[in-house]
C-alpha positions as CSV (number, residue, x, y, z in Angstrom):
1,X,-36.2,29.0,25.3
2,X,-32.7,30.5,25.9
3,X,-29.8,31.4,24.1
4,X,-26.4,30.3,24.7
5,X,-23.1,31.7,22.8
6,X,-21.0,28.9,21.3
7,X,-17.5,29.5,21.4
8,X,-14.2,28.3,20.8
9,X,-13.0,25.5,22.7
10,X,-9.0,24.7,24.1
11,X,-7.4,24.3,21.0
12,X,-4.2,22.3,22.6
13,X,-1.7,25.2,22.9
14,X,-2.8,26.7,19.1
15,X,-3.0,30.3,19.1
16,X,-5.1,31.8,16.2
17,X,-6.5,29.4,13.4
18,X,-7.9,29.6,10.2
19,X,-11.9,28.8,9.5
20,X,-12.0,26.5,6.3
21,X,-15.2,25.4,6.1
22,X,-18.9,26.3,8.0
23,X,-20.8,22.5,8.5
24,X,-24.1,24.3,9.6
25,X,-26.5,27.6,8.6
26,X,-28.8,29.4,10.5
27,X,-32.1,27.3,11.8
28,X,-29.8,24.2,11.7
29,X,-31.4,21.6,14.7
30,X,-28.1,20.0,16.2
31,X,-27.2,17.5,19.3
32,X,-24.7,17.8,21.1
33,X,-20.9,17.2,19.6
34,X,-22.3,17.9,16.4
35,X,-20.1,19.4,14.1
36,X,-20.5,23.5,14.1
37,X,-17.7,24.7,11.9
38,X,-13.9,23.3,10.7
39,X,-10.7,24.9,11.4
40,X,-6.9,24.3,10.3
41,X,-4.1,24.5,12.8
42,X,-0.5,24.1,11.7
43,X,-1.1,20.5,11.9
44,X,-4.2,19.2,11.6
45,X,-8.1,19.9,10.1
46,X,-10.0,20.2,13.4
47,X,-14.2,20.2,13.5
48,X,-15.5,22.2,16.1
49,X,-18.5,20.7,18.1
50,X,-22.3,21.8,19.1
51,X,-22.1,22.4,22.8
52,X,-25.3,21.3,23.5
53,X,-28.4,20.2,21.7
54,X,-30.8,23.0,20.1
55,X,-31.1,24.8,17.0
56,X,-28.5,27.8,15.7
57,X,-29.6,30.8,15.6
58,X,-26.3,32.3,13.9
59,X,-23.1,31.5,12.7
60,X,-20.7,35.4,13.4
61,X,-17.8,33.9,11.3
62,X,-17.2,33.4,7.9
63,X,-14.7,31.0,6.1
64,X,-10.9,32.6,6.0
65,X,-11.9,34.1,9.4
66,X,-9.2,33.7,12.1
67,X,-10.5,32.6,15.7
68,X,-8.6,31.7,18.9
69,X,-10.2,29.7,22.2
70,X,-12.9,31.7,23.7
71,X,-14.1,33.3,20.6
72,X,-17.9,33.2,19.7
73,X,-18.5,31.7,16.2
74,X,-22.1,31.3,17.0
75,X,-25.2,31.5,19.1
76,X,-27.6,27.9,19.9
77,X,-31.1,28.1,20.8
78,X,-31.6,25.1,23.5
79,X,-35.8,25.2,23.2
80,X,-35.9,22.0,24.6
81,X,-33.4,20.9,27.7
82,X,-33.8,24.8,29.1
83,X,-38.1,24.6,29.4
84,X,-37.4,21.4,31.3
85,X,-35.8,23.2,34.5
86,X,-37.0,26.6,33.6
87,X,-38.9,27.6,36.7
88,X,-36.4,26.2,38.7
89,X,-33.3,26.9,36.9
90,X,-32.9,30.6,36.5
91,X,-33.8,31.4,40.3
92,X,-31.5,29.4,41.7
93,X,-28.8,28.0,39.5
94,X,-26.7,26.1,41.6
95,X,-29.3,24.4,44.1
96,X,-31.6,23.3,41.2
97,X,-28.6,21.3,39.4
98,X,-28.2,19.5,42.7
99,X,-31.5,18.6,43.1
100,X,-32.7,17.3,39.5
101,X,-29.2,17.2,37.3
102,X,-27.1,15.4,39.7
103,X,-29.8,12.4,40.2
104,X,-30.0,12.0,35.5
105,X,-25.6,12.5,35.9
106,X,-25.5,9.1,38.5
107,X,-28.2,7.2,36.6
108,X,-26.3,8.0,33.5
109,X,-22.5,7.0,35.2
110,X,-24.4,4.2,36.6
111,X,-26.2,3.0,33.6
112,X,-22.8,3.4,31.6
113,X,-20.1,2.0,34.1
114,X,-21.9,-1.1,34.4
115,X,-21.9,-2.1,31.0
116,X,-18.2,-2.5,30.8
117,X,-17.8,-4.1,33.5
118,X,-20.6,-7.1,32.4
119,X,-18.7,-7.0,29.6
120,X,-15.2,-7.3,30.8
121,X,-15.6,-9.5,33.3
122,X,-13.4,-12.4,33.0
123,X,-11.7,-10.8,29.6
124,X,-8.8,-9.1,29.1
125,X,-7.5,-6.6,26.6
126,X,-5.1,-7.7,24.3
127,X,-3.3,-5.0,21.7
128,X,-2.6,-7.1,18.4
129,X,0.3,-6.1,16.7
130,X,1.6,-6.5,12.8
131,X,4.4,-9.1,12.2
132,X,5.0,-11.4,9.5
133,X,6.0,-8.7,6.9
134,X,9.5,-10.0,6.2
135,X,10.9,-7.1,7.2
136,X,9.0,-4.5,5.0
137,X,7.9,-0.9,5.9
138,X,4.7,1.0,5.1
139,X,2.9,-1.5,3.2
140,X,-0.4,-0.3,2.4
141,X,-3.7,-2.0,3.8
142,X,-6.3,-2.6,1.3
143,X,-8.7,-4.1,3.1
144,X,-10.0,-5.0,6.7
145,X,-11.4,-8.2,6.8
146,X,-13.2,-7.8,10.1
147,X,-15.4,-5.3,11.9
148,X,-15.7,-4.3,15.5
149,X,-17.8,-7.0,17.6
150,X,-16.2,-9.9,15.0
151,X,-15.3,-13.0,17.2
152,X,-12.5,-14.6,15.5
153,X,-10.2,-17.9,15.6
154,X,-6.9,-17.8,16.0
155,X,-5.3,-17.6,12.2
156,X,-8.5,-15.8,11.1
157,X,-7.6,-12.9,8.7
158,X,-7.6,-9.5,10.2
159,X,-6.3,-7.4,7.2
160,X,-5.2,-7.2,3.8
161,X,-1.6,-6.0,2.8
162,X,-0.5,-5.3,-0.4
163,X,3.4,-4.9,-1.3
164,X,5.2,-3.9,-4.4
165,X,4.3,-7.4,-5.8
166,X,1.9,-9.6,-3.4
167,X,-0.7,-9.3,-1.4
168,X,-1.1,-10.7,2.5
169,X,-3.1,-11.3,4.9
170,X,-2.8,-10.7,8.7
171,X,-3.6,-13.7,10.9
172,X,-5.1,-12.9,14.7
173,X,-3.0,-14.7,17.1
174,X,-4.9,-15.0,19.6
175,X,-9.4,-15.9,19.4
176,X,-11.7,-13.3,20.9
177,X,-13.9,-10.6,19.7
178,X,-12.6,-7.8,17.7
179,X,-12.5,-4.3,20.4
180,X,-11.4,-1.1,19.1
181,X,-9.9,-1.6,15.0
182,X,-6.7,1.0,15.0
183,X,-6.1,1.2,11.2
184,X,-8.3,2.0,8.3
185,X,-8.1,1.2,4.7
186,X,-5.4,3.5,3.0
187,X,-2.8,3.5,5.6
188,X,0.6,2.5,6.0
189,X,1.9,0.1,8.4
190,X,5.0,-1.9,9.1
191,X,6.2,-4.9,11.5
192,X,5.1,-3.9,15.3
193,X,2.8,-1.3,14.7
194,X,-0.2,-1.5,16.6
195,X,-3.4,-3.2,14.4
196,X,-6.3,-3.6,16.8
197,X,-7.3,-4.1,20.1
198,X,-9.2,-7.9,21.0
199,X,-11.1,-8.8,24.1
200,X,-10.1,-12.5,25.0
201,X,-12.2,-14.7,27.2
202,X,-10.6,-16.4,30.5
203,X,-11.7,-19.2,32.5
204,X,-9.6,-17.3,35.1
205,X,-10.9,-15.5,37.9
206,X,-8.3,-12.4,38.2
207,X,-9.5,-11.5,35.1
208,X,-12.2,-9.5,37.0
209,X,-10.0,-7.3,38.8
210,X,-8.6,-6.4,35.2
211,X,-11.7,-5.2,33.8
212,X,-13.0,-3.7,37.1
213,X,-9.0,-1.5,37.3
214,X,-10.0,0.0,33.5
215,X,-13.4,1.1,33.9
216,X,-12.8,3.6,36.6
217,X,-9.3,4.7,34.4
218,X,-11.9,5.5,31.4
219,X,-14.0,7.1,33.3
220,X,-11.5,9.4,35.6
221,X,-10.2,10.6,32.4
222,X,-13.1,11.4,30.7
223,X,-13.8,13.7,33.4
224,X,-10.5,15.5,33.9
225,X,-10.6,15.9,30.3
226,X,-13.1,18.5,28.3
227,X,-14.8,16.9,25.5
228,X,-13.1,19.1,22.1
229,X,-9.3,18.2,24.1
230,X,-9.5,14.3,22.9
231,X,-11.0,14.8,19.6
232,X,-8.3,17.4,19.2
233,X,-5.1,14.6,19.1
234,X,-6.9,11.7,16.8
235,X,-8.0,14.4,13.8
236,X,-4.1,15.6,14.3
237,X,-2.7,11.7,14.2
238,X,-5.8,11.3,11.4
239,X,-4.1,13.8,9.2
240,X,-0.5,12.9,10.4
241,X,-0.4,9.2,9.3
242,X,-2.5,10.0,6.1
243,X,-0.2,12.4,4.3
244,X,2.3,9.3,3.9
245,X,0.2,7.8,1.2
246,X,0.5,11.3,-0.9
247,X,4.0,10.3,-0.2
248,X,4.2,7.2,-2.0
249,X,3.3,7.7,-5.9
250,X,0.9,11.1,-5.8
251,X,-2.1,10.5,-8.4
252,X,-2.7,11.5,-12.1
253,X,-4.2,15.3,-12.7
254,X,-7.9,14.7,-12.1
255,X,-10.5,14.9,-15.1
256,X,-11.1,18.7,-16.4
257,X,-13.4,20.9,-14.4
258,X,-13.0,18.7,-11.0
259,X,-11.7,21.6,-8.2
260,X,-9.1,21.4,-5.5
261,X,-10.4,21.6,-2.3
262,X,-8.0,23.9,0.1
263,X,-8.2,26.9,2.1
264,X,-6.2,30.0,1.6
265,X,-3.4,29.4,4.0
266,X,-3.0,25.7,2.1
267,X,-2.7,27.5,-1.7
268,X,-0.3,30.4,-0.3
269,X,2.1,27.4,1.0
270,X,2.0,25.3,-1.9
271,X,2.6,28.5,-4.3
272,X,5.6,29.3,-1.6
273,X,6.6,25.4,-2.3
274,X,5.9,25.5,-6.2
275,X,3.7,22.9,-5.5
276,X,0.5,21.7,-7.7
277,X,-2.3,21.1,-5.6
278,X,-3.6,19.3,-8.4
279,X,-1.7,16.5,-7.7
280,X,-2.1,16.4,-4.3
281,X,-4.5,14.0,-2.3
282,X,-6.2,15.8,0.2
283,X,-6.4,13.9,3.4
284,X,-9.0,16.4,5.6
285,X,-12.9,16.4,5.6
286,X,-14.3,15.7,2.0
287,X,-11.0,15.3,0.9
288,X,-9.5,18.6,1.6
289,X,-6.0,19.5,1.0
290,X,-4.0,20.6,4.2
291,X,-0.9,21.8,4.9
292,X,0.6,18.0,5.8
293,X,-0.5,17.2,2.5
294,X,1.3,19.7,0.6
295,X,4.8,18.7,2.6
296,X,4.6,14.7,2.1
297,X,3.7,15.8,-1.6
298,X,7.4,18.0,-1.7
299,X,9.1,15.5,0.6
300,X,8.1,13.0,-1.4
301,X,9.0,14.7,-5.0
302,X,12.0,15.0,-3.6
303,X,13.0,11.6,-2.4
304,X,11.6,10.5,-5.7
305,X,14.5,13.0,-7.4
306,X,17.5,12.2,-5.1
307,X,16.8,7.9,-5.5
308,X,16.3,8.3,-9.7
309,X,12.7,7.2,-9.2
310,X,10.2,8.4,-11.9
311,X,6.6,9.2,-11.8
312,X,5.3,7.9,-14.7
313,X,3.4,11.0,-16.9
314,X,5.4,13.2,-14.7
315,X,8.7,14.8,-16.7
316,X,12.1,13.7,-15.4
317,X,15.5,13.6,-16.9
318,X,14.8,16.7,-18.7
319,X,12.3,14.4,-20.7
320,X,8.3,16.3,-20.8
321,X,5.4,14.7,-19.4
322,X,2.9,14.0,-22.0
323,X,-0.4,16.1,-21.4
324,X,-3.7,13.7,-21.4
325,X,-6.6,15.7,-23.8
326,X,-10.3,15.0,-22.4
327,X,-10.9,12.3,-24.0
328,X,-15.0,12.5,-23.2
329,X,-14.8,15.1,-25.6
330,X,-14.5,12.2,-28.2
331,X,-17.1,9.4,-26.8
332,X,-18.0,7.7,-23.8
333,X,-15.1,6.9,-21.6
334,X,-14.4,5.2,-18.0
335,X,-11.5,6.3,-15.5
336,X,-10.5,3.2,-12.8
337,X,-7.8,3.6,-10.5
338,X,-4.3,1.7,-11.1
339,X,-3.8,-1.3,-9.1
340,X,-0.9,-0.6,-6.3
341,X,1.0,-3.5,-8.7
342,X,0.5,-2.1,-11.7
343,X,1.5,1.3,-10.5
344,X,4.7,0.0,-9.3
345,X,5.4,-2.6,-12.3
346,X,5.2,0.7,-14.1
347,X,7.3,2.5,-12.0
348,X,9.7,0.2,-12.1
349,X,9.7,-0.2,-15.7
350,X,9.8,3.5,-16.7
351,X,13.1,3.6,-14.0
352,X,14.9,0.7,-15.6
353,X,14.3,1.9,-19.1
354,X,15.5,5.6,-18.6
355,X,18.4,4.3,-16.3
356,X,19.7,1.3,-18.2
357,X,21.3,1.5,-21.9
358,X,19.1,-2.0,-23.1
359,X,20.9,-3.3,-25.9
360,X,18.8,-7.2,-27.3
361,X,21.1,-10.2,-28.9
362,X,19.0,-12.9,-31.0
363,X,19.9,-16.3,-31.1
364,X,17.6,-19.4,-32.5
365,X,18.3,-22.7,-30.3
366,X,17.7,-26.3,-31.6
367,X,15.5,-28.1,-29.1
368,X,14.6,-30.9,-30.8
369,X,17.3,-33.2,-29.1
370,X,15.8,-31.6,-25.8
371,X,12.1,-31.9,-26.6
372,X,12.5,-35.6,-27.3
373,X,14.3,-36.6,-23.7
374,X,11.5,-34.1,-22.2
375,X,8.5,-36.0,-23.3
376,X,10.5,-39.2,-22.7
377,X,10.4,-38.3,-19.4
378,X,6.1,-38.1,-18.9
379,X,5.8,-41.4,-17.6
380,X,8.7,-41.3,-14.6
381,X,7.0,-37.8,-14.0
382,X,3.4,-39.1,-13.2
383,X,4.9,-41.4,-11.3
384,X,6.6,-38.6,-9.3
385,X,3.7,-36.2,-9.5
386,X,5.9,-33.4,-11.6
387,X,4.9,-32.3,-14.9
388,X,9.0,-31.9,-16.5
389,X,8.2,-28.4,-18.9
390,X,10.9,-26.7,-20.9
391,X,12.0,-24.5,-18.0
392,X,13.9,-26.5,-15.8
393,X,15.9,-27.1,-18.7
394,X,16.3,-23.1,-19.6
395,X,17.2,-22.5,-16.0
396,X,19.7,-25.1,-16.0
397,X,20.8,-23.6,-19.0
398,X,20.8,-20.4,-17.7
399,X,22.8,-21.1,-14.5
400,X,25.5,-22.8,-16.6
401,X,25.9,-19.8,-18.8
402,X,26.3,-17.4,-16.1
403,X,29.0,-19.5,-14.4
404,X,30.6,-19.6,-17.2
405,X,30.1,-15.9,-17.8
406,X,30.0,-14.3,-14.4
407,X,29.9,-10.6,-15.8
408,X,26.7,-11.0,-16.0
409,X,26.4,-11.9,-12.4
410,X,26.8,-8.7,-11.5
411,X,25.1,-5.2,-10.0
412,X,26.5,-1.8,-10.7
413,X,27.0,0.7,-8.1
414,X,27.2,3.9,-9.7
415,X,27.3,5.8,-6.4
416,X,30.7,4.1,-5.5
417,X,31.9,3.1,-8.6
418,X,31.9,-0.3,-8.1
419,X,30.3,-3.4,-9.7
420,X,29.0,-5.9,-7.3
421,X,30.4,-9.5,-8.2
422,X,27.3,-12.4,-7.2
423,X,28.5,-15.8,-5.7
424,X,25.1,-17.2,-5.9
425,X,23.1,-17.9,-8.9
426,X,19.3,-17.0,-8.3
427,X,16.9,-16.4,-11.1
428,X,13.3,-15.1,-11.1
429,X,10.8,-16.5,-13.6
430,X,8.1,-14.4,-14.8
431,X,4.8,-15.7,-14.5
432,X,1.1,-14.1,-16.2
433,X,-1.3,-13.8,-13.5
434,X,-4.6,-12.2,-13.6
435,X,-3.4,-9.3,-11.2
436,X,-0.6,-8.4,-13.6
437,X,3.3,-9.9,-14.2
438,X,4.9,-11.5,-11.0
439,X,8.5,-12.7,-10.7
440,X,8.9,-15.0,-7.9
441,X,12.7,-16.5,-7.6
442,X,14.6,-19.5,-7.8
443,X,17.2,-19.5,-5.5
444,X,20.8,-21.8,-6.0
445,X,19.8,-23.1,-9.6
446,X,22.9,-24.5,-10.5
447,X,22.7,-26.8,-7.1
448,X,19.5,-28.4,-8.2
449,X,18.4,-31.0,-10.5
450,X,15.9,-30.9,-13.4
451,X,12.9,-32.5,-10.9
452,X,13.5,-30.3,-8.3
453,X,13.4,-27.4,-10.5
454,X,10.5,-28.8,-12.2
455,X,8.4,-29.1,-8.8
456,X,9.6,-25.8,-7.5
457,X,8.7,-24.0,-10.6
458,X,5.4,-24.9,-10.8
459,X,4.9,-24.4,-6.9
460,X,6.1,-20.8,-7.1
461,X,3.8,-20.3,-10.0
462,X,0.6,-21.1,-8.7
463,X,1.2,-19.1,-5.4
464,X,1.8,-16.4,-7.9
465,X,-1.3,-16.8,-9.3
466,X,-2.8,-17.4,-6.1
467,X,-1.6,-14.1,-4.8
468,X,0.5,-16.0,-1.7
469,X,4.0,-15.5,-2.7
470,X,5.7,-14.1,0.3
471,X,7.8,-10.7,-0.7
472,X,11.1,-12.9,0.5
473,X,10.0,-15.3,-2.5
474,X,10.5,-12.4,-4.9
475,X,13.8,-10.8,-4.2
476,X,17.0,-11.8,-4.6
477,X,17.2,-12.6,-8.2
478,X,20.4,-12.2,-10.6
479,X,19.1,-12.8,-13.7
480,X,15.3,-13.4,-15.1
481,X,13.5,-15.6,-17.5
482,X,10.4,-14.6,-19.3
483,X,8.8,-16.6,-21.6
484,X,5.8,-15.9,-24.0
485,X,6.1,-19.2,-25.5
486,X,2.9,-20.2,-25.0
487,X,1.1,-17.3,-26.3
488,X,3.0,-17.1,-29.5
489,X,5.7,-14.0,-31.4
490,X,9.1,-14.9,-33.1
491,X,11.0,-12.5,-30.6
492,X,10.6,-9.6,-28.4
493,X,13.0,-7.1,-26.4
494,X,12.2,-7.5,-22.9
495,X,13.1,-4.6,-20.3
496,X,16.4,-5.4,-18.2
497,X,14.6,-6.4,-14.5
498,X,17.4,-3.5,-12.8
499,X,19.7,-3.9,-10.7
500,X,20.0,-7.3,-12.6
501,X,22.3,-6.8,-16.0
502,X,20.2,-9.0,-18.2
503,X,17.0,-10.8,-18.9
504,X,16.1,-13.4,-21.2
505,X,13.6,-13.0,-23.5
506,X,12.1,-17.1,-25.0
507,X,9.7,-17.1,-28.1
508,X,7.4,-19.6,-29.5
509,X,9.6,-22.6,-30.7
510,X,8.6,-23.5,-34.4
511,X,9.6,-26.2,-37.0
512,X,12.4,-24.6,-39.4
513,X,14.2,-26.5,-42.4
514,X,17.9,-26.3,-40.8
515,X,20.9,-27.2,-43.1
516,X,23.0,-29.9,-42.0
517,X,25.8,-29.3,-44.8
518,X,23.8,-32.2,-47.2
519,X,20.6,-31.4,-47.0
520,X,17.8,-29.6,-45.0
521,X,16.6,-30.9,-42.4
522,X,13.0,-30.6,-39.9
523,X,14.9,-28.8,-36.7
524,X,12.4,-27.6,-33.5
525,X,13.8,-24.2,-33.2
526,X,13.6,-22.2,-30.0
527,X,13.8,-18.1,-30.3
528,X,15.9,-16.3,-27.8
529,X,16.3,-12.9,-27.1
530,X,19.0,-11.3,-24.7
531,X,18.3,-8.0,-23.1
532,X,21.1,-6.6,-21.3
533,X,22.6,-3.6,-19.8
534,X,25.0,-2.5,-22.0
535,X,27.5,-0.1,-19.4
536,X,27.6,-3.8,-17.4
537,X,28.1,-6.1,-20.3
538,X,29.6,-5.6,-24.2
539,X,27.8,-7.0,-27.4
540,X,30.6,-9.7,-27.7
541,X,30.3,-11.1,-24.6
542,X,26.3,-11.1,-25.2
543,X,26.8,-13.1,-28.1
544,X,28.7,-15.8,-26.1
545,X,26.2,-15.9,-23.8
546,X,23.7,-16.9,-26.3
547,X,26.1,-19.0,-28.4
548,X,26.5,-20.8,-24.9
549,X,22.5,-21.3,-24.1
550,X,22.0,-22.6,-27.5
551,X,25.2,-25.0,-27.0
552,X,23.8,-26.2,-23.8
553,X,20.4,-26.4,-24.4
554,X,21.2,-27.9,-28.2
555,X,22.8,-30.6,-26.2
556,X,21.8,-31.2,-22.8
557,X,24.1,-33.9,-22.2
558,X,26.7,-30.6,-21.9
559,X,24.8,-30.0,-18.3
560,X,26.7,-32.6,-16.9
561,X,30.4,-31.4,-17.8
């Protein structure tokens, strides 16, 4: 049995750094490349590996110890590889090697090399990149749908993206077998970023040459390199790509008596910062905090300050957060992590409602003109395969109106001081789906007619519910519909969908006894409410809006003036 010291290994140009964490004790068996202890550089969380195979004897640091390459953090009892040359090794060191370690170092390149080639022979290499995001960055992946070794077709879902308001999947361009899988759940990619690598099978023979040119490039670096040097680079990307998702929306406080984990060098910086580590999401081993952490946590704070966003629970605008009591202390509860669209939809709400000045204008509308050409028109619509619902009508309605009252075809630019007048009339319908509100949009309303509407409509709906609206299908709109009709309520005051200046609110339609100036009289009565921006539009001209929806939709032969 002999003892060999085990001691710090090139730590890519960092000087002294900071143990954070001890992964084994005393009479500990390990292999080799086991973990031995964890360190923090300026930029990363690196482990430190075993050496060689044995048992430790001890560990001569202790966490918030400072260490630098060279240093001995431990001694390893090898029992077992050092009895098998021990006659021959400690006489004569460097013949012995040649005789008996050289012969197991060939077999092992030999039995290793091989494989590759078998493997690669008449296959190439193909890096798959992202596309298809319509031109958004840092969506989040929230699931991979295949694993290394996967053969796949060509359109076969790789992974799982989720935006601010849909989720999509990945297709593989080309068919092969799944290689090396570059992303994990959690991270953040945009258009051209490297997603995998995928072996694809050739009938061609040069293919050969390929595979045979990158075995020997794997294998010449692996020995120019020593083994801690390329571990030393992925935990530093590891930690450098994961502190963007503390960036986007950092998490509640968690639950009373849960701990931070972070070393002392990580709480001095976020005290220095004024940063709560509480809120932070650690992105090293077992979730431990790190320095990169604590920055995309301030960095993104601030860009949350400087664009008006708000955190909801978080104070903002000089408005307190509202502290959460432990609410196990008064039964049985059950925590479950927000949806990425329902943290968002909140988001966005909180934003709009702090930002905008929502005033709401009422108005009833007589539909029973309308109601009775609508169901007039069920037969000519089975025919045509479109079911003709009230909303083609509304957003007929709707376009008409804001022709007629383009003020509230408008953005505000408070930056510049300017108000952003639309030429195109867009508008988003909101449509209840089990994964939470979804607002795909209509684009040139006013230059369609009631069937196209009608089949459009319903197609955008049911990709809503589907979960396959495309984000491109959910931007651009300048005014929304949202109708809780079917569900029932006399009227509501929906939240102004910002940097639109209004939003229409449609109730229930009911029966009412209407006066006709002789008598009363059974009129189908549809409830509106107006929600608007009051520093983009005044309460007179939100009146006329209304007045006008309830002319046009009172009458429908109007629509054609």
């Amino acid at each position: 049995m002999s003892e060999q010291e085990i001691r710090v290994p090139d730590l890519g140009g960092a000087d002294e750094v900071e143990v954070i964490e001890i992964l084994v004790s005393a009479g500990d068996s390990v292999v080799e490349e086991d973990p031995i202890l964890t360190v923090e550089t300026d930029k990363a969380s690196v482990e430190l590996p075993s050496p060689g195979a044995g048992k430790i004897v001890k560990i001569t640091v202790k966490v918030g110890d400072k260490v630098k390459e060279g240093d001995v953090v431990g001694i390893l009892s090898s029992d077992g590889a050092s009895s098998d040359g021990a006659s021959g090794d400690n006489s004569a060191p460097e013949p012995e090697p040649k005789a008996k370690d050289d012969a197991p170092a060939k077999s092992d390149d030999s039995a290793s090399k091989p494989a590759p080639r078998k493997k690669s022979g008449g296959t190439r290499t193909e890096t798959v990149k992202v596309s298809g995001l319509d031109g958004f960055d840092n969506i989040p992946i929230i699931e991979l749908n295949v694993s290394e070794g996967d053969d796949v077709d060509v359109e076969s879902a790789l992974v799982t993206v989720e935006s601010d308001k849909a989720t999509m999947e990945i297709p593989s361009p080309f068919a092969g077998k799944i290689g090396k899988i570059l992303v994990k759940e959690g991270d953040k990619i945009s258009e051209g970023d490297d997603l995998l690598e995928m072996i694809i099978t050739d009938d061609g023979s040069d293919d050969g040459d390929d595979a045979d040119d990158s075995a020997p490039a794997d294998s010449s670096d692996v020995g120019k390199k020593p083994p801690a040097e390329p571990k030393q680079p992925a935990a530093a990307s590891d930690t450098e790509a994961k502190p963007a998702d503390t960036g986007s929306v950092t998490y509640e406080a968690p639950a009373a008596g849960s701990k931070v984990h972070a070393g002392p060098a990580v709480r001095k910086l976020a005290r220095e910062l004024g940063a709560d580590l509480a809120r932070v999401k650690g992105s090293g081993p077992k979730s431990r905090i790190v320095k990169d952490d604590v920055h995309g946590y301030v960095k993104a704070q601030l860009q949350q300050a400087q664009q008006g966003a708000v955190v909801p629970g978080a104070g903002s605008s000089g408005i307190p957060g509202v502290k959460l009591p432990d609410f196990s202390q008064f039964g049985e509860v059950e925590r479950e992590g927000m949806s990425r669209m329902m943290s968002v939809t909140a988001l966005n709400m909180h934003r709009s409602w702090l930002n905008v000045p929502h005033v709401t204008q009422f108005e009833d509308a007589d539909i029973s003109d309308m109601e009775d050409f609508r169901k007039s028109l069920k037969p000519l619509g089975e025919k045509k395969g479109v079911k003709m619902t009230p909303l083609p009508f509304m957003l007929k309605a709707c376009a008409a109106a804001l022709a007629e009252l383009p003020q509230f075809n408008v953005a505000l630019d408070m930056d510049r001081k300017e108000v952003v007048h639309k030429k195109y009339i867009h508008i988003g319908i909101a449509v209840d789906t089990p994964h939470g509100l979804m607002v795909p949009v209509i684009r040139n309303v006013d230059q369609k007619g009631l069937w196209e509407l009608a089949a459009e409509s319903a197609e955008l709906a049911q990709k809503a519910r589907d979960k396959k609206l495309k984000p491109a299908e959910m931007q651009g709109a300048c005014f929304t519909i949202t109708s809780l009709g079917g569900i029932g309520g006399t009227a509501f005051t929906p939240i102004v969908n910002t940097p639109e200046v209004a939003i229409l609110g449609v109730s229930k339609a009911a029966m009412k006894p209407i006066w006709d100036g002789k008598a009363f009289q059974p009129r189908l009565m549809l409830p509106l409410s107006l929600s608007y921006d009051h520093r983009a539009v005044n309460g007179a001209d939100a009146a006329r809006f209304t007045s006008a929806l309830a002319r046009l939709m009172g009458d429908i032969r109007t629509l054609l003036l």
